[in-house]
Short mmCIF file of the C-alpha atoms (twelve columns), coordinates in Angstrom:
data_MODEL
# 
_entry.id   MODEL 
# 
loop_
_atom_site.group_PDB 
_atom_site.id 
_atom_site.type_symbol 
_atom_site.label_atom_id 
_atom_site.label_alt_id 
_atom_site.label_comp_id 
_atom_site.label_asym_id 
_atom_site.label_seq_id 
_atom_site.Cartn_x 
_atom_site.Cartn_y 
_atom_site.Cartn_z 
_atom_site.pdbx_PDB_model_num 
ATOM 1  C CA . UNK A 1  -53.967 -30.774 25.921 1 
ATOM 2  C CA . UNK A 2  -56.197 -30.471 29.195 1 
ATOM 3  C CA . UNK A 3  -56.095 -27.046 30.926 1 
ATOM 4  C CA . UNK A 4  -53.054 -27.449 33.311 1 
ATOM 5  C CA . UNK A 5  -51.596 -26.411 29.789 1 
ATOM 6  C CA . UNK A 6  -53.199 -23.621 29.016 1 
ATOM 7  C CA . UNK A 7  -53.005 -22.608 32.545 1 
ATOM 8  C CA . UNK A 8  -49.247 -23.185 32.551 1 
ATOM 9  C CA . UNK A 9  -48.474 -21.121 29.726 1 
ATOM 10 C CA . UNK A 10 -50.385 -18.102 31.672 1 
ATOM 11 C CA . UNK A 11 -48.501 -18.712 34.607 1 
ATOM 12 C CA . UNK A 12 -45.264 -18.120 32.650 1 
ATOM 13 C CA . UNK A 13 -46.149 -16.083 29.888 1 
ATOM 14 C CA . UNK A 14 -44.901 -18.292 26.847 1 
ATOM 15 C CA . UNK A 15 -45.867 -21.423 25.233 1 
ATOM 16 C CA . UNK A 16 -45.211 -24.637 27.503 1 
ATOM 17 C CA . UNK A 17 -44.122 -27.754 25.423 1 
ATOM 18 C CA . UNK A 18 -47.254 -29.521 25.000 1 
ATOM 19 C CA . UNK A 19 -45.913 -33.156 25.374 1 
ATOM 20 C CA . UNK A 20 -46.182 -33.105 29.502 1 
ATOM 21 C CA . UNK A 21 -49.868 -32.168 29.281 1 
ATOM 22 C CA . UNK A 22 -51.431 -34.269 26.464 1 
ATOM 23 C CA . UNK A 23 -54.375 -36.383 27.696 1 
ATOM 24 C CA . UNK A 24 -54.467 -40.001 27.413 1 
ATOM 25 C CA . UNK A 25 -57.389 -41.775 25.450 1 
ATOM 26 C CA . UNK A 26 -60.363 -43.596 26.939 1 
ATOM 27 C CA . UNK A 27 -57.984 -46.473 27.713 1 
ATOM 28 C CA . UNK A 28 -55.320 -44.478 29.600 1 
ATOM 29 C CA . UNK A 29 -52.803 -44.744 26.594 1 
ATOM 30 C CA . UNK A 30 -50.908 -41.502 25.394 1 
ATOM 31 C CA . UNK A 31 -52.987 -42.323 21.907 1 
ATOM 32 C CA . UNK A 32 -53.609 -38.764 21.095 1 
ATOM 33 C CA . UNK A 33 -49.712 -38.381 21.176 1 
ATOM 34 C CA . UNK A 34 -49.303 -41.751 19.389 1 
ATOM 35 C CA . UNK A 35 -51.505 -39.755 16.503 1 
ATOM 36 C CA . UNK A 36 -49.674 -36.560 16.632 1 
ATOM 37 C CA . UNK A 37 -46.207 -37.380 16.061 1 
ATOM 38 C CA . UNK A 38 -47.161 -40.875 13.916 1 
ATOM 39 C CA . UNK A 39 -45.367 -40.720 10.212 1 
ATOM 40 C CA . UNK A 40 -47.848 -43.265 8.600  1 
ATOM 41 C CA . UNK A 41 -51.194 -41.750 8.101  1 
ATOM 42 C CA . UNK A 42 -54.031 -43.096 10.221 1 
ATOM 43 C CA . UNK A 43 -56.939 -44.483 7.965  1 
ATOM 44 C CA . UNK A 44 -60.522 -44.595 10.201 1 
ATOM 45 C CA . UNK A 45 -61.500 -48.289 9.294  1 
ATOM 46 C CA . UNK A 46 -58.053 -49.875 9.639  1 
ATOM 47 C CA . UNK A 47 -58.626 -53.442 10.753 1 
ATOM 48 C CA . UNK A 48 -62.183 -53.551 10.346 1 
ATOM 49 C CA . UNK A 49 -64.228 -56.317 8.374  1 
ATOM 50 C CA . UNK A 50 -67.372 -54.414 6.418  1 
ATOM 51 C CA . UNK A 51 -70.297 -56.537 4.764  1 
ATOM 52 C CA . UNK A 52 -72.230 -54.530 2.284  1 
ATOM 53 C CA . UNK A 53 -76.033 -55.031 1.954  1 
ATOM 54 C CA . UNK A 54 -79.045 -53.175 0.928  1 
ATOM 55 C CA . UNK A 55 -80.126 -50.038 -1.012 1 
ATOM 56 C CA . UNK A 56 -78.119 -46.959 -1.529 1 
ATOM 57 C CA . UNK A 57 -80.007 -43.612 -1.763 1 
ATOM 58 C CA . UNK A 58 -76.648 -40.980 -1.703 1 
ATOM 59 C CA . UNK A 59 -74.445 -42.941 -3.200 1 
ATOM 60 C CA . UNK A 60 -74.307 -46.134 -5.086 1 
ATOM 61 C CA . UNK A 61 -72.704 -49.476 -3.469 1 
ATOM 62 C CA . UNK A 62 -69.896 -49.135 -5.539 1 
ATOM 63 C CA . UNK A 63 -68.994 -45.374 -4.169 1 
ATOM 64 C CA . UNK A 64 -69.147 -46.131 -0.648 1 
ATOM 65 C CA . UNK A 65 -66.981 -49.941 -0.915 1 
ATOM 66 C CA . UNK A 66 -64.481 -47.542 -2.452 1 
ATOM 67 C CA . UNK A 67 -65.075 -44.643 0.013  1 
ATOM 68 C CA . UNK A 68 -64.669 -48.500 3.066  1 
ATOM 69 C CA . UNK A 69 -61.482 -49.176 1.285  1 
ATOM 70 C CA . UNK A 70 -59.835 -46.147 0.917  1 
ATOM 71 C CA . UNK A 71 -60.486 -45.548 4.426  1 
ATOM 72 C CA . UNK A 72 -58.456 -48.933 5.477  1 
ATOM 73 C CA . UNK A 73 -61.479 -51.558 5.646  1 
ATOM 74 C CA . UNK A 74 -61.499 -54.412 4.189  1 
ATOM 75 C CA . UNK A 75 -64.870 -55.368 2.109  1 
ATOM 76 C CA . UNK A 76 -66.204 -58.891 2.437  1 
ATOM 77 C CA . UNK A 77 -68.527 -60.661 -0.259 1 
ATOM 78 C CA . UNK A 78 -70.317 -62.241 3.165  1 
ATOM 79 C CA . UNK A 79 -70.336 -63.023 6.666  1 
ATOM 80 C CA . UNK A 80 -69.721 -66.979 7.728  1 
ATOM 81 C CA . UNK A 81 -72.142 -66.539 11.002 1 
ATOM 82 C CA . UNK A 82 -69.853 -68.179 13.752 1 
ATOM 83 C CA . UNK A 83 -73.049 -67.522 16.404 1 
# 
């Protein structure tokens, strides 16, 4: 909510529906909204591509390609350089 909200609600002494006062994301779309009332739950790395390389000092490889996946990315084995 941005502060018309909050000022809103003063200036009538109850809660205001929220839905006329949400803000809009860096793009200008209602996604904060989108997120709110959304039934599937959001997962962080949805749609991304991760390629896992190097040493591990908190957690082995293995712990944070599960930790990728179960956050919605999808682990590749390598990268086919298209540069």
């Amino acid at each position: 909510m941005g502060i018309s909200w909050i000022n809103e609600c003063l200036r009538l002494s109850k809660l205001v529906k929220p839905d006329d006062f949400e803000v809009n994301d860096n793009n200008g779309e209602p996604g904060p909204n989108r997120a709110r009332i959304s039934t599937e739950p959001a997962k962080l790395f949805q749609s991304l591509e991760v390629c896992v390389k190097g040493k591990f000092v908190t957690m082995t490889q293995a712990e944070f390609v599960g930790l990728l996946i179960d956050s919605g990315a999808t682990v590749l084995r390598f990268v086919l350089s298209s540069f």
